[in-house]
C-alpha positions in Angstrom: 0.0 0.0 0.0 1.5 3.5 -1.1 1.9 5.8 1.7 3.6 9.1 2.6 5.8 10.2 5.2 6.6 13.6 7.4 9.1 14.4 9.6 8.6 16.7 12.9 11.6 18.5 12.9 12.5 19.7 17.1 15.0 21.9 17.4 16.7 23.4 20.6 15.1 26.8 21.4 15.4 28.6 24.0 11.9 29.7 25.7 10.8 31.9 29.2 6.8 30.2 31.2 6.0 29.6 34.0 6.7 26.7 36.4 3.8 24.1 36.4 3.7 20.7 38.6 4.6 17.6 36.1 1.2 16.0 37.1 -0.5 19.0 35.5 1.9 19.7 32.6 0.2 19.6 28.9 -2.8 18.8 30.6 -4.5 22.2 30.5 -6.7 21.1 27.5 -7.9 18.6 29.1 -9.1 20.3 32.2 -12.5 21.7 30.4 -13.7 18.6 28.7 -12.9 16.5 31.8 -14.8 19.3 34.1 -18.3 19.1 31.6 -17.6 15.1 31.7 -17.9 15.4 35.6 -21.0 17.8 35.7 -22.8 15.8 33.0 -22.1 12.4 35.2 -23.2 13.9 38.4 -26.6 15.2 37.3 -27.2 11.4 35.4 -26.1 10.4 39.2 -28.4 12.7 40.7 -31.3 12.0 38.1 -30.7 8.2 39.8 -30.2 9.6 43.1 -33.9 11.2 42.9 -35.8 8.2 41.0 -34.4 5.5 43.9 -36.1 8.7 46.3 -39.2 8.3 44.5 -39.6 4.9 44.9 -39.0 4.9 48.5 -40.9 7.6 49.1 -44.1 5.9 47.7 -43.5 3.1 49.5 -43.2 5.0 52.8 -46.7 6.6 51.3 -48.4 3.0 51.2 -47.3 2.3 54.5 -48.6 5.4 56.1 -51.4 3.9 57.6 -49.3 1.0 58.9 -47.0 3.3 60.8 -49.8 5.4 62.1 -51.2 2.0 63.7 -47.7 1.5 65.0 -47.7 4.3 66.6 -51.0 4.3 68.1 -50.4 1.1 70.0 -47.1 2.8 71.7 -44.5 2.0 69.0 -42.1 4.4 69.8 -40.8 7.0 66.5 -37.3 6.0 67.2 -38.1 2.0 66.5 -40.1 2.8 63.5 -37.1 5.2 62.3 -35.1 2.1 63.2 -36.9 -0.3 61.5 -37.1 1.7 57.9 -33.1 2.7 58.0 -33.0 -1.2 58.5 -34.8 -1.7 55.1 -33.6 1.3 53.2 -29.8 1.3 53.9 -29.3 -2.1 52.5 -31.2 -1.4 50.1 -29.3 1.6 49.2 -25.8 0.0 49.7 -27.1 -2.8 47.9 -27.5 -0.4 44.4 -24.4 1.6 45.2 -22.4 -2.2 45.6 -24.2 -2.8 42.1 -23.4 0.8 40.5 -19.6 0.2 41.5 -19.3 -3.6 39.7 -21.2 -1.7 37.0 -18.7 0.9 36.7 -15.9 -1.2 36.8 -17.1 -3.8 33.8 -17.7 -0.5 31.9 -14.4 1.3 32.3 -12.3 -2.0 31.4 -14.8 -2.8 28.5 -14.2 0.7 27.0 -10.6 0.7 28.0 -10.1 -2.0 26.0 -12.7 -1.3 23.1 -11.7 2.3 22.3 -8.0 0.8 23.1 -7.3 3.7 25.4 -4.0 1.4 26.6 -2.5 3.3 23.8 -3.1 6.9 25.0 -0.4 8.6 26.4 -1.0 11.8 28.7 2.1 14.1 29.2 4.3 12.5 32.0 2.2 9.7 32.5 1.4 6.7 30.9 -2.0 5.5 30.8 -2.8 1.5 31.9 -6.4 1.7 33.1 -9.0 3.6 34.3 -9.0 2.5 38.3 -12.0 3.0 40.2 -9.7 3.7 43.7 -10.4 4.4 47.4 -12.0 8.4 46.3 -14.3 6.5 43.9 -15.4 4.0 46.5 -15.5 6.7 49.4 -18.0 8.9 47.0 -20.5 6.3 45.9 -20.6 4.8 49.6 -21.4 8.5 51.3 -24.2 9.4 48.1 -25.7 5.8 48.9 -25.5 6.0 52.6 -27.6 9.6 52.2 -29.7 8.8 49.9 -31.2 5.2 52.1 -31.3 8.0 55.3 -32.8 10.9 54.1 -35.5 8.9 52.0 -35.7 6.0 54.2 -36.6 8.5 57.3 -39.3 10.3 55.0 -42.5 8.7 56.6 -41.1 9.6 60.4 -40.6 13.2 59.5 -44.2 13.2 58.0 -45.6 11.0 60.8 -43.5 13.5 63.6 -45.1 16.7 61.7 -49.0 15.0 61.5 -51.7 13.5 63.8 -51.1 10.2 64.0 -55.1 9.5 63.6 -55.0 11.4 60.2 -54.2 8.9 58.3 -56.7 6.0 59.9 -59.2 8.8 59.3 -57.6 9.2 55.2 -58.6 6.1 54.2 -57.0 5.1 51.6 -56.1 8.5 50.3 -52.4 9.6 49.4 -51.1 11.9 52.0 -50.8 15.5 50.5 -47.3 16.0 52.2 -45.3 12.9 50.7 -47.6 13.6 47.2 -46.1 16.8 47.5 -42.7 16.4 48.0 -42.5 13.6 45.4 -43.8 16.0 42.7 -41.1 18.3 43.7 -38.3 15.4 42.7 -40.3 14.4 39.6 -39.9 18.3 39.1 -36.6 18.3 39.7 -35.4 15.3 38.2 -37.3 16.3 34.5 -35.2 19.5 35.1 -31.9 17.4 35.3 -32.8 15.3 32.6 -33.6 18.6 30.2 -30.0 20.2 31.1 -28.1 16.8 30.1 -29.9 16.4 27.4 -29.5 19.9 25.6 -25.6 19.3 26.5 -25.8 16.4 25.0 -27.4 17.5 22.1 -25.0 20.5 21.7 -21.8 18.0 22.1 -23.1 16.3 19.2 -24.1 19.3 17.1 -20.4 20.6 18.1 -19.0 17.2 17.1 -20.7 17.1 13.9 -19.9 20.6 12.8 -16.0 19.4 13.3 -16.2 16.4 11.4 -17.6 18.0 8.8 -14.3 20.8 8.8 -12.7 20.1 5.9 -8.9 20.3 7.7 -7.0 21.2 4.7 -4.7 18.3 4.3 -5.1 14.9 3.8 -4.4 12.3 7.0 -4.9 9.5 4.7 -1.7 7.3 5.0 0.4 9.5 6.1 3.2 8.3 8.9 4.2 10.8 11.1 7.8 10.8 13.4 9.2 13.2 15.3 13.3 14.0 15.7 15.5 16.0 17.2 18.6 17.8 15.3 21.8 20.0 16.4 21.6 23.2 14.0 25.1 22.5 12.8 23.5 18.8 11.3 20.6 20.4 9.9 22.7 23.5 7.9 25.6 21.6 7.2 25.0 17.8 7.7 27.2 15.5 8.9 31.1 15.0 7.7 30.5 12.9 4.3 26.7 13.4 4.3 24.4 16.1 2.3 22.5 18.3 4.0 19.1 17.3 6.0 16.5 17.6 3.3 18.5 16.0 0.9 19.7 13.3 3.3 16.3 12.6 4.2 14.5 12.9 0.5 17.8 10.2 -0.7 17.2 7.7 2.1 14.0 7.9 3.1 11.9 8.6 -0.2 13.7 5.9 -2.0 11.7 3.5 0.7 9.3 1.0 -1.6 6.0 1.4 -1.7 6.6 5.6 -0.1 4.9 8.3 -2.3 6.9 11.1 -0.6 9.2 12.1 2.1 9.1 15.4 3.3 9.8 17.1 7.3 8.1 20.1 8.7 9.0 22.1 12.0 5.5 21.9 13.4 2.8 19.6 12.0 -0.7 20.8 12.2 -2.6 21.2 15.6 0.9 20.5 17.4 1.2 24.1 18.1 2.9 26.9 15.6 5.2 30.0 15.7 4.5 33.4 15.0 6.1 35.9 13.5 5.9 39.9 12.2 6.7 41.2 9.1 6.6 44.2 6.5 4.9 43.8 3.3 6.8 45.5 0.3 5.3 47.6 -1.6 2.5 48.4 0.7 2.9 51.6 3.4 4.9 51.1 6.4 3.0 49.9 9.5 3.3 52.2 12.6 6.2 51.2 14.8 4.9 48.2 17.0 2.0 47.1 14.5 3.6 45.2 12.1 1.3 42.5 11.2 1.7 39.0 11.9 1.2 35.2 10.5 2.0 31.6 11.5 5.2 30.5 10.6 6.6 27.2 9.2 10.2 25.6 8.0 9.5 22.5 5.5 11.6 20.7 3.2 10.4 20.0 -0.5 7.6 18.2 -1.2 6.0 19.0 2.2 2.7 20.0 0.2 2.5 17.3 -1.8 3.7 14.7 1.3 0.6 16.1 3.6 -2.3 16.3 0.6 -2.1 20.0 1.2 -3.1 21.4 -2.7 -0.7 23.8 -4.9 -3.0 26.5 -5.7 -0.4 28.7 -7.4 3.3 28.6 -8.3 5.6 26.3 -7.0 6.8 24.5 -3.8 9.9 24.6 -2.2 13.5 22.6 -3.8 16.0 22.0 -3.6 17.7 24.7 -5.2 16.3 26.5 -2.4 19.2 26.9 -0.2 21.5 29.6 1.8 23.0 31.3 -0.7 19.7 31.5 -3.2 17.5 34.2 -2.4 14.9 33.7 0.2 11.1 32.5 -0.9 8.2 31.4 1.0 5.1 29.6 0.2 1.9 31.4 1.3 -1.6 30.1 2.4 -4.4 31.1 0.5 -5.9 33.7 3.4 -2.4 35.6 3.7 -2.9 36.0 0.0 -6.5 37.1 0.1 -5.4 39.1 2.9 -2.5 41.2 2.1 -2.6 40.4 -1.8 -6.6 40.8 -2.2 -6.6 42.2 -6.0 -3.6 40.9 -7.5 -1.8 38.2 -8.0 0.6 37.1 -4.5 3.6 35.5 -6.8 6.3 37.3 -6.9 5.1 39.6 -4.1 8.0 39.9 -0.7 7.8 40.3 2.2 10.8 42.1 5.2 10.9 39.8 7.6 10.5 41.6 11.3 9.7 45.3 9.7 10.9 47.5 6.7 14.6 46.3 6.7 14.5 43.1 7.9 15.5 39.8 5.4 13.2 40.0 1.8 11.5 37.4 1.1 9.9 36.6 -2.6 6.2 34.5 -2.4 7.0 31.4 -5.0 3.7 29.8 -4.1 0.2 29.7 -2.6 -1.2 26.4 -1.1 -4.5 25.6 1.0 -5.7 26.5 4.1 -5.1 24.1 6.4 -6.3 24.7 10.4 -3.2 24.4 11.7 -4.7 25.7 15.0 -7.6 23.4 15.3 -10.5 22.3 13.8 -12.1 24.3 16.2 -9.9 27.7 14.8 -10.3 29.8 12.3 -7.1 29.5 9.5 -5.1 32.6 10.2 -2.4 33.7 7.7 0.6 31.6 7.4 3.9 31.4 5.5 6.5 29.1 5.6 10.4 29.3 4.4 12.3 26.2 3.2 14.7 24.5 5.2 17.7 25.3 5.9 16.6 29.0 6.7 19.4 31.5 8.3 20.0 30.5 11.8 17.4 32.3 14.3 14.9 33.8 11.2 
């Protein structure tokens, strides 16, 4: 089977942050998605919560007129309370036992259908999903509530009525415990509304990414990452060409390989930045020169990740040092900076009026190099090797 192949090129740079704990480092995107995961499962767990409060409370309802003859013959409210925690806090550790085993089948079954033993988080390797001591601790206090407060229901109604009410009811539902049960019913279609308009936005969101057309094509394409020293990458090795070359000589020759190109950042992996001068055009103000992402790629990068050659040419490798400087252009720099003519053959000063010129050779496609979830901003890139530190 055909296939293509890129190359991450990571090189040394030197960069000022701030300090974050190693169990939180490149995590930060996770953090939202993970905190709307947690409030969508607890109101599913309080939507259960509430129906297992229904059904005791109507049960405590139906036996209204049995406590009330309870009491009447000198049963004291503390045995009666006694009595119902015995039947309700079994009960309720009995379904929080179950929702645990439950919850453990689940997260090994998904583990291992979505294959999740091959997802990596930064500084940590990920093996399973443990339902630990927290877990357990959690679902034993919500279950132990739930069988008291619910269970207890028919003393508090009993302790705020006459006890001859009910024998005088009849048969009749008590207005009190009809009362409070419509209030969970309330509350638990309420719940149900809020999870499901989230879930109905999550899969509008999800649907409107999927449908992003991402500018490239992911199709068979193998992806590595490598580190080089700067004098390798400029110079090569004693005896050995130069990077690009090196790679599109040893690598591209593979069987079966399409192309062979490397890139400095791939797409949604994070990009640089830099300002610039347009020629030609008037002079920014000093400190507003624009801006656009910024990319090094060897030749055939384009063609390597599917990402179409709208005009001109790509990078070769007759693109070197000594050669005047080019870059290739996406199609919403050129609309934006070039929108009524034609880009080719257009420069750019790199960093403001008298930095580097650089010549546009090429337009290609937008691609969201930011995220599907981003809007394409302008973006050029220069061929590698590039002056050291432009």
């Amino acid at each position: 089977m055909a296939s293509r192949i890129a190359w991450h090129r990571n090189t040394p740079q030197r960069t000022w942050g701030w300090a974050l704990p190693l169990n939180e480092f490149g995590r930060e995107d996770l953090r939202t998605a993970l905190l709307a995961l947690l409030v969508a499962v607890g109101f599913v767990l309080l939507i259960a919560c509430i129906n297992v409060a229904n059904l005791v409370l109507a049960r405590g309802a139906a036996r209204q007129k049995e406590m009330a003859i309870r009491s009447a013959l000198g049963a004291a409210r503390v045995r009666i309370a006694r009595q119902l925690l015995t039947e309700s806090l079994p009960l309720a550790l009995l379904g929080g036992a179950a929702g645990l085993l439950l919850a453990t089948w689940g997260s090994q079954s998904l583990f291992h259908v979505f294959r999740l033993d091959h997802l990596h988080l930064p500084g940590q390797e990920l093996d399973s999903i443990p339902i630990d001591s927290h877990v357990f601790g959690f679902a034993l206090m919500v279950s132990c509530l739930t069988g008291v407060l619910f269970g207890l229901a028919p003393v508090f109604s009993i302790l705020r009525r006459d006890v001859n009410e009910p024998l005088k009811e009849g048969g009749r539902e008590s207005t009190q415990g009809s009362g409070l049960r419509h209030a969970l019913v309330t509350s638990e279609v309420a719940l149900a509304l809020v999870v499901l308009c989230g879930a109905g936005l999550m899969i509008k969101s999800l649907a409107r990414l999927l449908g992003v057309d991402p500018g490239l094509n992911p199709k068979n394409v193998l992806a590595m990452q490598m580190s080089l020293p700067q004098a390798d990458l400029y110079n090569g090795p004693p005896g050995l060409p130069q990077f690009c070359q090196d790679l599109d000589a040893h690598v591209g020759s593979t069987p079966g390989l399409i192309s062979a190109s490397a890139v400095g950042d791939l797409p949604f992996e994070g990009v640089d930045t830099r300002a610039f001068a347009v020629e030609g055009q008037p002079a920014p103000e000093p400190g507003h020169l624009p801006g656009a992402l910024y990319g090094v790629a060897c030749p055939n990068y384009f063609v390597t990740m599917g990402i179409p050659l709208l005009e001109g040419r790509e990078f070769g490798h007759a693109d070197t040092l000594t050669s005047p400087g080019v870059i290739v252009i996406n199609q919403t720099m050129a609309r934006h900076f070039w929108p009524k003519e034609n880009p080719i053959g257009g420069a750019i000063r790199l960093g403001g009026p008298s930095g580097p010129r650089l010549t546009v050779v090429g337009v290609v496609g937008d691609v969201h190099y930011l995220g599907l979830d981003a809007r394409v901003r302008p973006q050029f890139f220069r061929p590698i090797p590039r002056p050291p530190g432009r």
